[in-house]
N, C-alpha and C positions, 0 to 999 in steps of 0.2 A: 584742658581739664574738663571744659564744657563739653566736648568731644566725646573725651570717655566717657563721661556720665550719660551722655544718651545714646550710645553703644553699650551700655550696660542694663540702662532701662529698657530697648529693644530686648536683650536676650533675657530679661522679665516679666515681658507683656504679658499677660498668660489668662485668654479670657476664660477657661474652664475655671478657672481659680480663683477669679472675681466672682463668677456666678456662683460658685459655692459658698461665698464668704470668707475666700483663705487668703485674702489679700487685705494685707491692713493700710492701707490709703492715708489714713488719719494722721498716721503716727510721723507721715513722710516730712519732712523740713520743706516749707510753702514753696523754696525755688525745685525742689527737688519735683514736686508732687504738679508745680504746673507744666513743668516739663514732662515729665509723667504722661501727662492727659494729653498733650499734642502730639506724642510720639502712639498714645495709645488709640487716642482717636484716629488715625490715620491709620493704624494699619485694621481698625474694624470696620473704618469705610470704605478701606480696598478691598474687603471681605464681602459686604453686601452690594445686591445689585447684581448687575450681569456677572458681574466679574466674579464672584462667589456661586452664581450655578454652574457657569465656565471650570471654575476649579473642580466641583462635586460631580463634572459629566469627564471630565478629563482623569480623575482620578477611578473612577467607576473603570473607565474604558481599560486602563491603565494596567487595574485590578484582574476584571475578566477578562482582558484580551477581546478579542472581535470574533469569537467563536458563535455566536446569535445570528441567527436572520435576523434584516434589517428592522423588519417590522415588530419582531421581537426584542431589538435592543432597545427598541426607540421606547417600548411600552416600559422595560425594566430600567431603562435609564431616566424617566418620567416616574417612576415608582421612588428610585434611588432620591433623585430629586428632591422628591415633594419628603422623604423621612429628613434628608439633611436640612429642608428648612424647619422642621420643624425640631430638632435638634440644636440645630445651631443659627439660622441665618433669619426665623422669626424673633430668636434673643439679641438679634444686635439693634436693639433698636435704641429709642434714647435714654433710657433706662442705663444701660452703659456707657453712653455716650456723654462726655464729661463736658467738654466748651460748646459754647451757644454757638462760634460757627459750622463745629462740629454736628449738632443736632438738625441744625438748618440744611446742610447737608444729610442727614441719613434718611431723613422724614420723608422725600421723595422717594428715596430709593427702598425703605423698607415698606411704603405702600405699593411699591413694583410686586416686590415678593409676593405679599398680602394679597395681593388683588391675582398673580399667578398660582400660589394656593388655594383659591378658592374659587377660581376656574379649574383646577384638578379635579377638586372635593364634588365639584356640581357633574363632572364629567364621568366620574365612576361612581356615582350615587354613593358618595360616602358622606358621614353627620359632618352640616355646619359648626362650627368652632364658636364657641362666645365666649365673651371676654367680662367677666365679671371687673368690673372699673371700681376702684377706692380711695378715695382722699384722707389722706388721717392726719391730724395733728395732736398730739397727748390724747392718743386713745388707749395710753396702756390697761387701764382698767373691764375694758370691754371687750379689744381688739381679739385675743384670743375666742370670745366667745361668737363673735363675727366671722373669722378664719375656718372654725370648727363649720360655722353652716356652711359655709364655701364648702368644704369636705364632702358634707353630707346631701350635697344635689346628685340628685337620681340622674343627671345627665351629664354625658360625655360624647366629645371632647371638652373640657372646659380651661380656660385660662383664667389667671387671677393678674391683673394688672392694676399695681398699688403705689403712691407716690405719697411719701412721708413728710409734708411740708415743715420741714425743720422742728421737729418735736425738742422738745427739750427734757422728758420723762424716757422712759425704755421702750418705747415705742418702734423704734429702728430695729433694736435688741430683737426685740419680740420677732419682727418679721422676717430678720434676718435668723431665728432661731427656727422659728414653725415652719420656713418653705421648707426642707427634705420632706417631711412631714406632709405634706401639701403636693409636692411632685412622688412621692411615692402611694399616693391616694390618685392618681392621674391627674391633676392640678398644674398647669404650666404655670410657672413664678413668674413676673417681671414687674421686679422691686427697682426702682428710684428714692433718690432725697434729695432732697435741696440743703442748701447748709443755712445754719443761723442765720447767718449775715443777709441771706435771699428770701429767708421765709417770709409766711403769712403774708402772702398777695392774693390770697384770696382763694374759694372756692371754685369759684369758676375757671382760674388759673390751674389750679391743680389738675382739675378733670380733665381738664386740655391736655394737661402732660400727659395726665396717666393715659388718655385715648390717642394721643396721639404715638405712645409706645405701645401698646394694642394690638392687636392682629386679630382678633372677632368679626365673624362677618357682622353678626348681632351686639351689642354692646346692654350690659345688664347692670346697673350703678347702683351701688351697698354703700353704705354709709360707715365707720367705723365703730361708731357706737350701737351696731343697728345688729340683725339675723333675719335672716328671711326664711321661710319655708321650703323640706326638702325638694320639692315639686317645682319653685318657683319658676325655674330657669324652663322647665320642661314644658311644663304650661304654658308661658309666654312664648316659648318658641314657637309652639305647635299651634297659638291661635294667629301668631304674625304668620306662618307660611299656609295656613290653610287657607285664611281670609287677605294674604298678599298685604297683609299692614308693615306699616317701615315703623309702629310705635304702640305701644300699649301701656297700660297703668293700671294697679290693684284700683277698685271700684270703692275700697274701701279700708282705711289704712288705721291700724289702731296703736294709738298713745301709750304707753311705759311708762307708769310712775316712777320716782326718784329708784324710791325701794326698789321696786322689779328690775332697772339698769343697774343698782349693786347688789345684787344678787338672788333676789325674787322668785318664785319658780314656776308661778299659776301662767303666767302668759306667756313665757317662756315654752313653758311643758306643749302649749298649747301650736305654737308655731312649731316646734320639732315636730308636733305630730301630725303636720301637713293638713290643717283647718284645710276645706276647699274655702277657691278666691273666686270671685269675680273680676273681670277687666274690663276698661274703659277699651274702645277701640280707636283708631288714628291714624 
């Protein structure tokens, strides 16, 4: 019986259908659901790592045939490459990745990836990737208007990598509603949560995760209750690679009263409309 059930979980893995939200997990009966995750973790960690550009260079070949000079395959098959991870093989990180020895496994191997996309990126002078990083726990009140600045950075590529430390308000909801919203704005998603029973270890814990599901060369850290200005990302990039800094920080960072975080609009108005910053250098 146990048999069947995970020969039926197999022909339901379906990771496009996690990433969209169309898989309801929750609702699964607890033996059902941790079998679930070992059958699903496994076939996402046969997926990244070698063995996943292996499949995307083999299926390429497969497709075109061998009709390219070599020099020319090798260049469109490093093109093929670098779109499939960025499709698929930089979302398998631990964001989907459900058991902790599962995670411990993927984390080497999707810094393989990470670290071979961005030997691409520097190699045909294309934009570094940042990873806007977010820890939330019951930010429903704010979060949307946080998500919204995400949106509205003037620069691209960008990624959003968010980890819901067991909210208990709509929190989850939220984020699991606003990514299309967010990847159709050119916004790569890569949502996580921990469940009640794990939550609240803390800040620092969280950031771990969400960085360590990440793929930014730069990593850019928002607060959930927070927004930052549209320029932010753009600015700090452009003064880490001009002056070769690995860290930067606004020079001066201004406070929100109660009011203005429930709904206020002076200071607010005032970051939409890209105040210039100063930065600490480091």
């Amino acid at each position: 019986e146990e048999f069947e059930l995970v020969l039926a979980i197999v022909e339901g893995v379906s990771f496009s259908k996690e990433a969209k939200g169309l898989f309801d997990r929750a609702s699964m009966p607890p033996r059902l659901r941790a079998l679930r995750d070992v059958v699903s973790d496994a076939d996402k960690l046969e997926a990244i790592g070698a063995v996943g550009l292996r499949r995307c260079i083999d299926y390429r070949r497969e497709r075109d045939g061998q009709h390219a000079s070599e020099a020319e395959d090798s260049e469109e098959l490093a093109r093929d490459v670098a779109v499939h991870c960025d499709e698929k093989l930089l979302r398998l990180s631990a964001a989907y990745i459900r058991t902790e020895p599962g995670r411990t496994l993927a984390s080497p191997r999707h810094r393989m990836i990470v670290e071979w996309r961005a030997k691409f990126a520097a190699s045909n002078n294309e934009a570094v990737l940042v990873s806007v990083v977010m820890t939330v726990r019951n930010c429903e009140p704010w979060l949307e208007e946080a998500l919204a600045s995400v949106v509205a950075q003037t620069y691209r590529p960008l990624e959003l990598s968010v980890l819901d430390d067991g909210s208990t308000d709509k929190t989850w909801s939220l984020i699991q509603s606003l990514s299309p919203s967010l990847e159709s704005a050119g916004v790569r998603v890569i949502a996580a949560s921990t469940s009640p029973a794990k939550a609240g270890r803390g800040i620092g814990y969280g950031q771990n995760r969400a960085v360590s599901q990440s793929s930014g060369t730069f990593i850019c850290f928002l607060d959930g209750d927070d927004v930052c200005a549209p320029t932010r990302v753009a600015k700090q990039l452009q003064l880490c690679q001009a002056k070769q800094l690995e860290l930067c920080r606004p020079r001066e960072v201004r406070e929100c009263s109660d009011s203005v975080r429930e709904g206020g609009s002076e200071v607010l108005e005032k970051v939409r409309e890209g105040e210039s910053l100063e930065f600490w250098e480091g």
